[in-house]
DSSP file (Angstrom, degrees, kcal/mol; ACC not computed):
  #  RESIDUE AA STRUCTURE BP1 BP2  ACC     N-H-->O    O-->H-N    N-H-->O    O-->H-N    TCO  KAPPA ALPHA  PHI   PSI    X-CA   Y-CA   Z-CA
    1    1 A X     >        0   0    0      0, 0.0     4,-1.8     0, 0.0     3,-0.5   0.000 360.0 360.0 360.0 -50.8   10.0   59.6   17.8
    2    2 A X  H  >  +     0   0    0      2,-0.2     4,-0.9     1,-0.2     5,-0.0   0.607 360.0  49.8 -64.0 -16.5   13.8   59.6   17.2
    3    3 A X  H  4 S+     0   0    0      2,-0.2    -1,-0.2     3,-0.1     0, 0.0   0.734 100.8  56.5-103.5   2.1   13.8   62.4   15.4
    4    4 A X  H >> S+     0   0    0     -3,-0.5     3,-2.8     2,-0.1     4,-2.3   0.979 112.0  49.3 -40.8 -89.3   11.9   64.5   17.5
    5    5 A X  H 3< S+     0   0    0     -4,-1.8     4,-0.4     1,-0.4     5,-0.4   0.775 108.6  49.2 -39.0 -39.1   14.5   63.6   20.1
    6    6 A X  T 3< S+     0   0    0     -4,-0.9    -1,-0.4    -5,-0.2    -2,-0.1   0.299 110.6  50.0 -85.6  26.4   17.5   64.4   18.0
    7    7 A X  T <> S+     0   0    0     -3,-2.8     4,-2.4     2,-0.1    -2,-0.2   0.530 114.6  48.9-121.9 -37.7   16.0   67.9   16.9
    8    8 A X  T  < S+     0   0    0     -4,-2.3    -2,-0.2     2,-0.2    -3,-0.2   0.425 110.2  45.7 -92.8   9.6   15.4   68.5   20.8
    9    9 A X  T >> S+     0   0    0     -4,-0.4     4,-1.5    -5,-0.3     3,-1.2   0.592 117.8  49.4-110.0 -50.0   19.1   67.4   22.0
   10   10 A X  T 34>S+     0   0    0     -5,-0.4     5,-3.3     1,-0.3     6,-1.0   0.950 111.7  45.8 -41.3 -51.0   20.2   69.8   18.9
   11   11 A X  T 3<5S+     0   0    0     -4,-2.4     3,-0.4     3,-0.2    -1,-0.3   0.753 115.8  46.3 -67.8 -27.4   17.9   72.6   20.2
   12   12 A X  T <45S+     0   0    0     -3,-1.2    -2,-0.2     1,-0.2    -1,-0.2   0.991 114.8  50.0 -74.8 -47.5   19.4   72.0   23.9
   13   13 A X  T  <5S-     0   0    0     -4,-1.5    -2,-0.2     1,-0.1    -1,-0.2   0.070 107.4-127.7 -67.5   1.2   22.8   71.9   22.4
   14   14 A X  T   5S+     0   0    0     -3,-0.4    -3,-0.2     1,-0.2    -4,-0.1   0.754  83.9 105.5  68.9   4.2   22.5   75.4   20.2
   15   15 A X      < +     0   0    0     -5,-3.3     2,-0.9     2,-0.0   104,-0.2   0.104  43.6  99.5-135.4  25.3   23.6   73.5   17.1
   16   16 A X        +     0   0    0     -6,-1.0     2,-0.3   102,-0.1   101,-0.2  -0.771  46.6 152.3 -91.3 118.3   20.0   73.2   15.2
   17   17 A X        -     0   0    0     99,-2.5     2,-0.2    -2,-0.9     3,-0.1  -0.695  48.0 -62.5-133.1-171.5   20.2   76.0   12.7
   18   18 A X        -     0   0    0     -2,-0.3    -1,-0.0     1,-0.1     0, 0.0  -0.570  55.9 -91.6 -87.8 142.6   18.2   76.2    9.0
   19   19 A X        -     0   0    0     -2,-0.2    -1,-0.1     1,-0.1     2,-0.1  -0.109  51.5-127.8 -50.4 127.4   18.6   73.9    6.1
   20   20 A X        +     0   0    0     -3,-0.1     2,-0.2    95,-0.1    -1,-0.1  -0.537  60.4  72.5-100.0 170.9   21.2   75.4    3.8
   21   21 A X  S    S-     0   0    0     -2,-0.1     7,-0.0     1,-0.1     4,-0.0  -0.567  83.4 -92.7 119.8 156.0   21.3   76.2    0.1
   22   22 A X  S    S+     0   0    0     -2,-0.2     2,-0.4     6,-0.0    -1,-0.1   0.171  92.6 110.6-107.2  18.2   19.4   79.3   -2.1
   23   23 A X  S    S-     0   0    0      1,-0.2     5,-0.2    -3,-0.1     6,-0.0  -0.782  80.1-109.4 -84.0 123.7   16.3   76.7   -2.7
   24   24 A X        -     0   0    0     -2,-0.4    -1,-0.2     1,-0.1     4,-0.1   0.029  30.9-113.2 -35.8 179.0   13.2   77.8   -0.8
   25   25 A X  S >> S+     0   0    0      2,-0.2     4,-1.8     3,-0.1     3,-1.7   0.911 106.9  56.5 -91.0 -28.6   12.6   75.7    1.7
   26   26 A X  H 3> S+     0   0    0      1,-0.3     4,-1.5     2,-0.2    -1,-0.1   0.638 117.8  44.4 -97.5   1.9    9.3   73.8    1.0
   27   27 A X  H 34 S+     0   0    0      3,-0.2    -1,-0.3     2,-0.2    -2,-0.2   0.478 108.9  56.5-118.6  19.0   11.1   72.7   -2.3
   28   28 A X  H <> S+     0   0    0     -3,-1.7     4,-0.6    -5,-0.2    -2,-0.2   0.490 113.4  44.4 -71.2 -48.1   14.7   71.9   -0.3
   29   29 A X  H >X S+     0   0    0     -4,-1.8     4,-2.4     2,-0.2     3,-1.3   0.961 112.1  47.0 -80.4 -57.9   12.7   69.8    1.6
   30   30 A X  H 3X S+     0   0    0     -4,-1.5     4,-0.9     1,-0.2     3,-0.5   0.910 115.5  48.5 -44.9 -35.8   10.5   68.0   -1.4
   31   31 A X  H 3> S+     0   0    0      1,-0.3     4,-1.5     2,-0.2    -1,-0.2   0.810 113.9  46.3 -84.1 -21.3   13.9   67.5   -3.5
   32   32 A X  H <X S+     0   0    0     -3,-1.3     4,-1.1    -4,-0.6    -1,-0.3   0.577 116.4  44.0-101.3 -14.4   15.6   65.9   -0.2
   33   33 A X  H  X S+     0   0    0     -4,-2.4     4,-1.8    -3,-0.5    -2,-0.2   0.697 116.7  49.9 -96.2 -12.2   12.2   63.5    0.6
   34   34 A X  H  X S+     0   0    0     -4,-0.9     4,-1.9    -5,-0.4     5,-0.3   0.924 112.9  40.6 -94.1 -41.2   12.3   62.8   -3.1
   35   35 A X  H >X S+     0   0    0     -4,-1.5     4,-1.8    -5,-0.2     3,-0.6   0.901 112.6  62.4 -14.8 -72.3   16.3   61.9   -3.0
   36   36 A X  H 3X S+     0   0    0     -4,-1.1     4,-1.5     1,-0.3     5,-0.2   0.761 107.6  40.3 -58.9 -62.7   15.3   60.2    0.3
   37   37 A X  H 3X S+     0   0    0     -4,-1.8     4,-1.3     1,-0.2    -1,-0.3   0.771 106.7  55.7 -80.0 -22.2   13.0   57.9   -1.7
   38   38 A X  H <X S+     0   0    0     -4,-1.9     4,-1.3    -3,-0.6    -2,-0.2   0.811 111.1  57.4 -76.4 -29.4   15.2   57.0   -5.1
   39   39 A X  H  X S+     0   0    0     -4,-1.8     4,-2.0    -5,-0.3     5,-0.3   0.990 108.5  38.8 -55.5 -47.6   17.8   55.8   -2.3
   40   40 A X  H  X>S+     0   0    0     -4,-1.5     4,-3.8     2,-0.2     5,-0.6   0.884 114.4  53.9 -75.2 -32.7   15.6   53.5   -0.8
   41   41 A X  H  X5S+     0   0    0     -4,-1.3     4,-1.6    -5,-0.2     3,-0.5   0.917 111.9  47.1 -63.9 -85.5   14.2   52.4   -4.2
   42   42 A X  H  X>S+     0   0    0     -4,-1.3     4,-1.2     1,-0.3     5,-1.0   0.682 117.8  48.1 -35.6 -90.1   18.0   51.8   -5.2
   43   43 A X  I ><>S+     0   0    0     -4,-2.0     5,-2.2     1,-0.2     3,-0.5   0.789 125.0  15.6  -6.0 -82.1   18.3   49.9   -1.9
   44   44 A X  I 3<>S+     0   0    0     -4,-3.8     5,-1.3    -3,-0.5    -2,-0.2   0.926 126.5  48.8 -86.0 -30.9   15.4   47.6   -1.5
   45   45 A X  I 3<<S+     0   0    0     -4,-1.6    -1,-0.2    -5,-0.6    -3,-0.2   0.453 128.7  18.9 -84.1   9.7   14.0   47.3   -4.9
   46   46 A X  I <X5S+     0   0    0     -4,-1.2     4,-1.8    -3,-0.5    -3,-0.2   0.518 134.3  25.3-144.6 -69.6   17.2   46.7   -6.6
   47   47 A X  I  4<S+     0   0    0     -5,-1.0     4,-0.4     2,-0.2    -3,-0.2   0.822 121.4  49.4 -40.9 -46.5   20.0   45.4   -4.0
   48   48 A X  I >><S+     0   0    0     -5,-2.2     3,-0.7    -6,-0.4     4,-0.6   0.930 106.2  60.2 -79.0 -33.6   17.9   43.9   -1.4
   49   49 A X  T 34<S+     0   0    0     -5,-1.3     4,-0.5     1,-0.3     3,-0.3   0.831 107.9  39.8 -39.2 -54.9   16.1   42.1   -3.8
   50   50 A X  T 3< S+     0   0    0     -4,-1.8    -1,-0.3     1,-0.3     4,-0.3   0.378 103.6  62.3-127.8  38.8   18.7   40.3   -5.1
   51   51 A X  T <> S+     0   0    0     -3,-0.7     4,-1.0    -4,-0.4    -1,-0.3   0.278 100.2  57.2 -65.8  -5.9   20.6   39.4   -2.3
   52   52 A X  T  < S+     0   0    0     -4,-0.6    -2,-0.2    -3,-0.3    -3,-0.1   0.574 106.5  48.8-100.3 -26.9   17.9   37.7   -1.3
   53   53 A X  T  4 S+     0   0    0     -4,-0.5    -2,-0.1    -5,-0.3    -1,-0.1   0.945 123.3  32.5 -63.8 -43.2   18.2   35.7   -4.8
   54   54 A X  T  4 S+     0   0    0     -4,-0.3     2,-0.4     1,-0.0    -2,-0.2   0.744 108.9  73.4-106.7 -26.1   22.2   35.0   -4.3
   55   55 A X  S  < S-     0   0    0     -4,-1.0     6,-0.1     1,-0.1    -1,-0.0  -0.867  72.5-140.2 -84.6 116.9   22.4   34.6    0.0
   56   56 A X  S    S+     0   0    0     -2,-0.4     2,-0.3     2,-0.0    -1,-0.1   0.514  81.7  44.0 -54.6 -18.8   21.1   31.7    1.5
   57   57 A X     >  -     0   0    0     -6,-0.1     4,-0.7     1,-0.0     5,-0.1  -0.986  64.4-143.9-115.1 140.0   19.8   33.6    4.2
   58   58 A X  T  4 S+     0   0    0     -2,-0.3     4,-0.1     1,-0.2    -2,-0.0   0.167 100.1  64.5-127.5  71.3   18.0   36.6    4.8
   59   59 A X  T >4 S+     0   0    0      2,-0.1     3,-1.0     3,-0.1    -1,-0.2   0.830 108.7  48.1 -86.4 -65.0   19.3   37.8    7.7
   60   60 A X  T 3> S+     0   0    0      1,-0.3     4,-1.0     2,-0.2     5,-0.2   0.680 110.3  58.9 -60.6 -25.6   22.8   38.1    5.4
   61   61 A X  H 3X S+     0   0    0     -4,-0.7     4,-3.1     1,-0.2    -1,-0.3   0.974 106.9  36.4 -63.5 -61.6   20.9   39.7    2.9
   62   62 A X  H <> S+     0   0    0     -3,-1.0     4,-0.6     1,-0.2    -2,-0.2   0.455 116.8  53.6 -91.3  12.8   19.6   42.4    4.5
   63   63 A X  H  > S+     0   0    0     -4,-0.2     4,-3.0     2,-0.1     5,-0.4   0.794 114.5  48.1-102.2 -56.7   23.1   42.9    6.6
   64   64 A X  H  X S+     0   0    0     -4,-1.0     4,-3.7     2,-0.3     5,-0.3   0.862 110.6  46.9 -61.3 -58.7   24.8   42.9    3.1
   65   65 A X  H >X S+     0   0    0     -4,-3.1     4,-1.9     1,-0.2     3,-0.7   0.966 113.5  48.7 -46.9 -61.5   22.4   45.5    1.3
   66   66 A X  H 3X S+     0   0    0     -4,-0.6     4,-1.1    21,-0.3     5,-0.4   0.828 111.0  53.0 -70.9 -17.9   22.7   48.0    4.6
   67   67 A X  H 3X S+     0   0    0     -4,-3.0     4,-3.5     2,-0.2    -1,-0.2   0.965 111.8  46.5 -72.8 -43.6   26.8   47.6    4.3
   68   68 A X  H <X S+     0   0    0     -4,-3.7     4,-0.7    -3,-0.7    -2,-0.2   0.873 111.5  48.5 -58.7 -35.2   26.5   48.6    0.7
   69   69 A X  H >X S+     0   0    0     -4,-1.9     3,-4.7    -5,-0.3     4,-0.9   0.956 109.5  54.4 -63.6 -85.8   24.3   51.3    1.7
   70   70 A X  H >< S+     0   0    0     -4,-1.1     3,-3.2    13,-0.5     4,-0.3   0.789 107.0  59.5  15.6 -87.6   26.9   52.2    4.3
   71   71 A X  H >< S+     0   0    0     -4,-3.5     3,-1.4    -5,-0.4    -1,-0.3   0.688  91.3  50.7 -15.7 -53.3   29.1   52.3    1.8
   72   72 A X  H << S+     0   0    0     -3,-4.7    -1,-0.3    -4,-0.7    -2,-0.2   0.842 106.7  65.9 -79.7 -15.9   28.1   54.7   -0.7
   73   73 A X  T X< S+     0   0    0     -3,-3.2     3,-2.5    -4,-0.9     7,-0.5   0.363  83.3 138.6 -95.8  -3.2   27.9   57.3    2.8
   74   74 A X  T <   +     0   0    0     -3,-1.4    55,-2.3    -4,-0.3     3,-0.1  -0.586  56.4  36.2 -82.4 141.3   32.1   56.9    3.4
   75   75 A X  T 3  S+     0   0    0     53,-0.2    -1,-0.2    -2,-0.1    53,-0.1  -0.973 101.2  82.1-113.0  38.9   33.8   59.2    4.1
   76   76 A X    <   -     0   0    0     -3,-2.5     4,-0.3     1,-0.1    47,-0.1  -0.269  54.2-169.6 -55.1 144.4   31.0   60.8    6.5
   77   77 A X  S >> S+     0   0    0      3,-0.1     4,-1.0     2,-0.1     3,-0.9   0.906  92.9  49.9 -80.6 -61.1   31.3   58.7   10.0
   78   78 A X  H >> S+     0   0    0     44,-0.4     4,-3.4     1,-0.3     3,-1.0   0.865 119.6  37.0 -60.9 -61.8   27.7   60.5   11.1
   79   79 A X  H 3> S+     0   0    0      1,-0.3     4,-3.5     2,-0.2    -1,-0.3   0.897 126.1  40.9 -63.2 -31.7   26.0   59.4    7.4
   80   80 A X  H <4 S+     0   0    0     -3,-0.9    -1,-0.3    -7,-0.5    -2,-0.2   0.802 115.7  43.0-100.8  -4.0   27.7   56.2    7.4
   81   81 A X  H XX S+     0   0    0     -4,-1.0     4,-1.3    -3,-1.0     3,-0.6   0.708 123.6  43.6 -63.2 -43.1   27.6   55.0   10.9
   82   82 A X  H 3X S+     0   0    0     -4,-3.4     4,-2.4    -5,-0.2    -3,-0.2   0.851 110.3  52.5 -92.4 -29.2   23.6   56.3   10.8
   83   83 A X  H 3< S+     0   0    0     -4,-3.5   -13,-0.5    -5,-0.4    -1,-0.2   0.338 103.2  65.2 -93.6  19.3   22.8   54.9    7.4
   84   84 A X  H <4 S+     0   0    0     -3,-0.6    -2,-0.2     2,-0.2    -1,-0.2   0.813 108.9  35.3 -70.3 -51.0   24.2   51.4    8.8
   85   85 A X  H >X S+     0   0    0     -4,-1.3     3,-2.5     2,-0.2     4,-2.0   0.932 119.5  48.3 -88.8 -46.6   21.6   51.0   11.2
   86   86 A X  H 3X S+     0   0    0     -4,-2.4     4,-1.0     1,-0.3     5,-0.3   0.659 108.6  55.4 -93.5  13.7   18.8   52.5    9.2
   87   87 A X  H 34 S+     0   0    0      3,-0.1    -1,-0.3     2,-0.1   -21,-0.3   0.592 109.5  46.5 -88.7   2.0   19.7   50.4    6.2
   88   88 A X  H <> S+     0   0    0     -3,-2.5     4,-0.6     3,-0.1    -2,-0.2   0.619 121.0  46.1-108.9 -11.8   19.4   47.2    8.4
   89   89 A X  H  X S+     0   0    0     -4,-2.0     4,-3.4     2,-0.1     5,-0.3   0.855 106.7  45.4 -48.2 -55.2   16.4   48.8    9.5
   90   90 A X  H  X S+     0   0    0     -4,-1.0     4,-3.3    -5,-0.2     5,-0.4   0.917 111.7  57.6 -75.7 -35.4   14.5   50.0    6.8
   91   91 A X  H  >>S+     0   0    0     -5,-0.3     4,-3.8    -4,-0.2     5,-0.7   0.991 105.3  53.0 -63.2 -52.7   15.2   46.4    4.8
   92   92 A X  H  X5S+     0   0    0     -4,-0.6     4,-1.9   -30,-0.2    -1,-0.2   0.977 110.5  46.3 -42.0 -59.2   13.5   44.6    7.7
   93   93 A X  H  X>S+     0   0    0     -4,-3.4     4,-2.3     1,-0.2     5,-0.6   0.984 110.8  50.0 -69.7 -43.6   10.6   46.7    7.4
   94   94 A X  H  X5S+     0   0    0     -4,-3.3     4,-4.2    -5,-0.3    -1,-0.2   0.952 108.2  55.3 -36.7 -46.4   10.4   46.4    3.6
   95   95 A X  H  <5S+     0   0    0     -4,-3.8    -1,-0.2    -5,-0.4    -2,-0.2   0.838 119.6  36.4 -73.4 -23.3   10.6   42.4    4.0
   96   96 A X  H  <<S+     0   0    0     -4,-1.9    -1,-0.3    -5,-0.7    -2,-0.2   0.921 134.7  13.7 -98.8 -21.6    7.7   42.8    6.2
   97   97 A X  H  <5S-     0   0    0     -4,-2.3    -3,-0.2    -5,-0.2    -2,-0.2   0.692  79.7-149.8-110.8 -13.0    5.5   45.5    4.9
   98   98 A X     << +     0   0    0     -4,-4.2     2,-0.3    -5,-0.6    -4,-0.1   0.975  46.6 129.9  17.6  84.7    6.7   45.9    1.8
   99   99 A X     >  -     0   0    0     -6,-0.1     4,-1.2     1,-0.1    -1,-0.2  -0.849  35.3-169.5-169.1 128.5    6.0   49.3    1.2
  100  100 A X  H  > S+     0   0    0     -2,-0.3     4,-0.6     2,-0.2     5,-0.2   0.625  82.4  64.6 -89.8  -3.9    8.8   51.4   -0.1
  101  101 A X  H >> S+     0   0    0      2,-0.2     3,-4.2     3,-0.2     4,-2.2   1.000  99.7  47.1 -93.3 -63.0    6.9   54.7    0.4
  102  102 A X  H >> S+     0   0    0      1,-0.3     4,-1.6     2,-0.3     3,-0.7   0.819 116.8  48.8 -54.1 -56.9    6.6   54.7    4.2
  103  103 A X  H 3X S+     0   0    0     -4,-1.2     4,-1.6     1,-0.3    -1,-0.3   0.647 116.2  45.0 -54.5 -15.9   10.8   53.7    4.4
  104  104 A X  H <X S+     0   0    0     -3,-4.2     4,-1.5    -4,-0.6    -1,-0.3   0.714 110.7  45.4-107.7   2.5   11.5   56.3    2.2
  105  105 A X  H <X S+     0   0    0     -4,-2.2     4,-1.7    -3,-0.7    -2,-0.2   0.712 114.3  53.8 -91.5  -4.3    9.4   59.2    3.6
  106  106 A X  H  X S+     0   0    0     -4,-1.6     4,-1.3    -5,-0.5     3,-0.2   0.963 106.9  53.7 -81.2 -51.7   10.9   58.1    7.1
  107  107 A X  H >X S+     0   0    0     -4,-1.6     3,-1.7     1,-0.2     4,-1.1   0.786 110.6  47.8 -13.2 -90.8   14.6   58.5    5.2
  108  108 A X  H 3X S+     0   0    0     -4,-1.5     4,-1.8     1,-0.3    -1,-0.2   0.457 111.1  46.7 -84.1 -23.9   13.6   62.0    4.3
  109  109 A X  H 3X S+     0   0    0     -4,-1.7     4,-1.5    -3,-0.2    -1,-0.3   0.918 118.8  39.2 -73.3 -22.1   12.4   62.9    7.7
  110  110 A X  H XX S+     0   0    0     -3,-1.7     3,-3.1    -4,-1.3     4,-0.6   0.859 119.6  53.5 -80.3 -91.1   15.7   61.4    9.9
  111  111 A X  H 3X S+     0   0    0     -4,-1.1     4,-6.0     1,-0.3     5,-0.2   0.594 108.9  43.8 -10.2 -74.6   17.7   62.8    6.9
  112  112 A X  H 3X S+     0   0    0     -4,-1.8     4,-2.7     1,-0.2    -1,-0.3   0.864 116.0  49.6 -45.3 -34.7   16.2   66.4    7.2
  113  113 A X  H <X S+     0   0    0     -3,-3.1     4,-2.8    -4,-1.5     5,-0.5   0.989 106.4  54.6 -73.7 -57.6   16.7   66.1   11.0
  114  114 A X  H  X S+     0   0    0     -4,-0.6     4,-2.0     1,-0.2     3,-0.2   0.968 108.3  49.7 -23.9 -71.0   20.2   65.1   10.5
  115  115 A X  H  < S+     0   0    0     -4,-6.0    -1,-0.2    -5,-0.3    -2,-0.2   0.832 116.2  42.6 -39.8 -46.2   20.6   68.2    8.4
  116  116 A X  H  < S+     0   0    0     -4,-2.7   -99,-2.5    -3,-0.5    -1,-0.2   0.940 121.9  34.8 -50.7 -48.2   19.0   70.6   11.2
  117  117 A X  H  < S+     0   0    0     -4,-2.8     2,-0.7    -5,-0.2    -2,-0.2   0.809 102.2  62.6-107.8 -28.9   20.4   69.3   13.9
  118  118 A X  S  < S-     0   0    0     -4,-2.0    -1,-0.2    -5,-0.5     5,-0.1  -0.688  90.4 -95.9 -91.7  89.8   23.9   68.1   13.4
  119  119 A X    >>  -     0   0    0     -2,-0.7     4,-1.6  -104,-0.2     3,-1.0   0.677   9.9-134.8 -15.0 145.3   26.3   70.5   12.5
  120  120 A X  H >> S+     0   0    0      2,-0.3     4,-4.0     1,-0.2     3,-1.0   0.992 107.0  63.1 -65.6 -63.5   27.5   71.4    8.9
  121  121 A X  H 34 S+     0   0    0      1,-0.3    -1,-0.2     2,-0.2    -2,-0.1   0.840 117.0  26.3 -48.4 -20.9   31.2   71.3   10.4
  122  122 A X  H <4 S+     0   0    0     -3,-1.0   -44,-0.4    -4,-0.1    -1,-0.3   0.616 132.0  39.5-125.0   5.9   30.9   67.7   11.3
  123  123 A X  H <X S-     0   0    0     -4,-1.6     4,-1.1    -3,-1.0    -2,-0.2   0.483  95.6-134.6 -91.1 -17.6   28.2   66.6    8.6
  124  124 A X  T >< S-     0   0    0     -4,-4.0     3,-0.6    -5,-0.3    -3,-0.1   0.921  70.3 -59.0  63.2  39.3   29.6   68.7    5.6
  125  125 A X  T 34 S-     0   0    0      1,-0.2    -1,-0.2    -6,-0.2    -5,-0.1   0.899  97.4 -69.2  40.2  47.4   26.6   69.8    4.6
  126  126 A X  T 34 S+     0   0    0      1,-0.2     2,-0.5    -6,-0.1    -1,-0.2   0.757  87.0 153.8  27.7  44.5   25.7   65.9    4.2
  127  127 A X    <<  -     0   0    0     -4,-1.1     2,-0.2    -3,-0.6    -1,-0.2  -0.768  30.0-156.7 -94.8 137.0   27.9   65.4    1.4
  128  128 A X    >>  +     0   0    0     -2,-0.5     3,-1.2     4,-0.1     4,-0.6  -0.735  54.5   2.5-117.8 165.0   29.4   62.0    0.8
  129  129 A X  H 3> S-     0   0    0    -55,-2.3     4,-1.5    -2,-0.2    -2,-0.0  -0.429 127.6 -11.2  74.5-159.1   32.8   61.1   -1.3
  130  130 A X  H 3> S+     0   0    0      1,-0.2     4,-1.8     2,-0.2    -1,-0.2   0.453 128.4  67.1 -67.9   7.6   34.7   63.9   -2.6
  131  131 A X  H <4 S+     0   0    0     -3,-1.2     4,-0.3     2,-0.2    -1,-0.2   0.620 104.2  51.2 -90.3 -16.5   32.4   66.4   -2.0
  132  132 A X  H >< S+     0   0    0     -4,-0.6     3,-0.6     2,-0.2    -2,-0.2   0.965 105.8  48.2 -87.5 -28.2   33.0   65.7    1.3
  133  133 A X  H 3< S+     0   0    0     -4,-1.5    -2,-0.2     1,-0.2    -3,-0.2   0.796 115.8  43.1 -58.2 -47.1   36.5   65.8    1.4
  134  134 A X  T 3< S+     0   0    0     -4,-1.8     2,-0.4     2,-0.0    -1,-0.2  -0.147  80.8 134.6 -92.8  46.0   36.8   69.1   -0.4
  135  135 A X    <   -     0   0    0     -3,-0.6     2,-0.3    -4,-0.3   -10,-0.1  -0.856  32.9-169.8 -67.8 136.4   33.9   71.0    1.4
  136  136 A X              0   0    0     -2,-0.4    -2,-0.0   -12,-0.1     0, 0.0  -0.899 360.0 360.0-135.2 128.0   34.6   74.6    2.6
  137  137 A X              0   0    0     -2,-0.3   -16,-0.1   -16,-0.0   -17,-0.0   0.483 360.0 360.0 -96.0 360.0   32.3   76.4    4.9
């Protein structure tokens, strides 16, 4: 539902335009759902996991993983503000359904809507680190 809504405030707001790059698209999109999902593996199967081993709680666990997640997203504000909230999201839903496929194919749809709908000029063409810092449009 939320990303339905951000694709239709993009679309009111003129600034949804087409996934960039000289990869078709339906294999732009598979390589970005597939991305989508070794993050979230990296995340829950590997981080969340064992914070849950070394934090006495796991409230602090799953706040700890999504700051590390955060993290890796600096110095985008959009990617590291957005992957704050859906890393303290998506770990809550792991510890309850545990199932990494549904969190990461939900990544790769929010992600791809990110890409549509939020300009390049204030996403960088979601590049994080120094690719974000030297990006040229």
């Amino acid at each position: 539902m939320f990303a339905v809504v951000l694709v239709g405030i993009a679309r009111e707001f003129h600034t949804l335009h087409p996934l960039q790059g000289a990869a078709p698209f339906g294999l732009h999109v598979a390589g970005y759902l597939l991305w989508a999902f070794e993050q979230q593996f990296i995340l829950q199967d590997y981080f969340l996991l064992r914070f849950l081993r070394i934090l006495p709680r796991q409230s602090l666990a799953i706040i700890m993983a999504a700051v590390l997640f955060s993290a890796a997203h600096v110095p985008s504000v959009v990617l590291t503000v957005t992957t704050l909230v859906w890393g303290i999201v998506s770990c809550s839903l792991f510890l309850r359904y545990r199932d990494l496929y549904s969190v990461g194919l939900v990544h790769g749809i929010l992600g791809l809507c990110v890409a549509i709908s939020v300009p390049d000029a204030v996403t960088h063409h979601m590049m994080v680190g120094l690719g974000y810092l030297h990006y040229r449009h």
